[in-house]
C-alpha positions as CSV (number, residue, x, y, z in Angstrom):
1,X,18.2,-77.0,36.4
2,X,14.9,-78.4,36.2
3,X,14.3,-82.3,35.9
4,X,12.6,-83.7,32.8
5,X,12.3,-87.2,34.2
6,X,9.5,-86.4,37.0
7,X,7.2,-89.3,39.2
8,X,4.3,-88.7,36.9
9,X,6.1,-90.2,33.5
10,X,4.7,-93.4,32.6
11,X,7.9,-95.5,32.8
12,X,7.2,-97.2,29.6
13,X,7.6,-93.3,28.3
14,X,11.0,-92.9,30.3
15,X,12.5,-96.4,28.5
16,X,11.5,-95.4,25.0
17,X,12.4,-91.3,25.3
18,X,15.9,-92.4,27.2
19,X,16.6,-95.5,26.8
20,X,20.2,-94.8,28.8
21,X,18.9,-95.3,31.8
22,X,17.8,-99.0,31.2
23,X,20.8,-99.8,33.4
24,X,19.6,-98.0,36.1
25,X,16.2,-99.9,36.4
26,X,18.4,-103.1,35.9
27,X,20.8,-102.1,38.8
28,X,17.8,-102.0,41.0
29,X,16.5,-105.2,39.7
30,X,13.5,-103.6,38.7
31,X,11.4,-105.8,36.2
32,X,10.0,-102.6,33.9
33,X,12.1,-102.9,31.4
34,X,10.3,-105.3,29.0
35,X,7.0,-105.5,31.4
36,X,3.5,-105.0,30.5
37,X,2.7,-102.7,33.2
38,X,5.3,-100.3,32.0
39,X,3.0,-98.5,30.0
40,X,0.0,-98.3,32.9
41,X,2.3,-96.9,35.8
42,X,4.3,-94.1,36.6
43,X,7.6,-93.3,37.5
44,X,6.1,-92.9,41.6
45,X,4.5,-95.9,41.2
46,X,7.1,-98.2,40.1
47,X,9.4,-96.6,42.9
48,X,6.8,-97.4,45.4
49,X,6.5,-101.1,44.3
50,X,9.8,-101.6,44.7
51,X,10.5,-99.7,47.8
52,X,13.1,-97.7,46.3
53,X,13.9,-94.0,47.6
54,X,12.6,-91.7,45.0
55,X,15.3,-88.8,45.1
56,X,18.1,-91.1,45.0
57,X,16.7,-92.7,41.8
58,X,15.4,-89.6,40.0
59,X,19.2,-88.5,40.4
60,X,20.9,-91.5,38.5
61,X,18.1,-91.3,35.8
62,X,19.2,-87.6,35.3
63,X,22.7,-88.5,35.7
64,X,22.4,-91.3,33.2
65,X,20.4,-88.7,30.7
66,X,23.2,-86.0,31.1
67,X,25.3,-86.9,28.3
68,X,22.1,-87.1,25.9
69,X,20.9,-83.8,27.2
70,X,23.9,-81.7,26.6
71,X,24.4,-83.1,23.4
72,X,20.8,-81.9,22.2
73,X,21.4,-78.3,23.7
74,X,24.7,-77.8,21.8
75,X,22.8,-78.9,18.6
């Protein structure tokens, strides 16, 4: 299966399309939800600002998306 949530979405994108995986950011005490700079930086960048590994997180995003996802291709 092919990821929609990819390093090159502005995160301020990722929050409003899916806003399910707010509690992912929050887990890893990111600051993007609700900050200014969510709509000048990507997915990559935030993950590089906070040090976080990028596979690891692009897997819980997908994760917390899955239940939207299926629900859209049954419809």
């Amino acid at each position: 299966m092919e990821r929609q949530i990819t390093p090159h979405l502005m995160v301020a994108d990722v929050l409003a399309r899916w806003p399910e995986v707010i509690p992912v950011f929050i887990h890893h005490r990111m600051a993007c939800v609700g900050c200014s700079m969510a709509a000048f930086e990507t997915l990559g960048d935030a993950l590089s600002i906070y040090g976080l590994e990028a596979e690891a997180f692009f897997i819980q995003l997908e994760k917390a998306i899955q239940p939207c996802t299926l629900r859209q291709e049954e419809q």
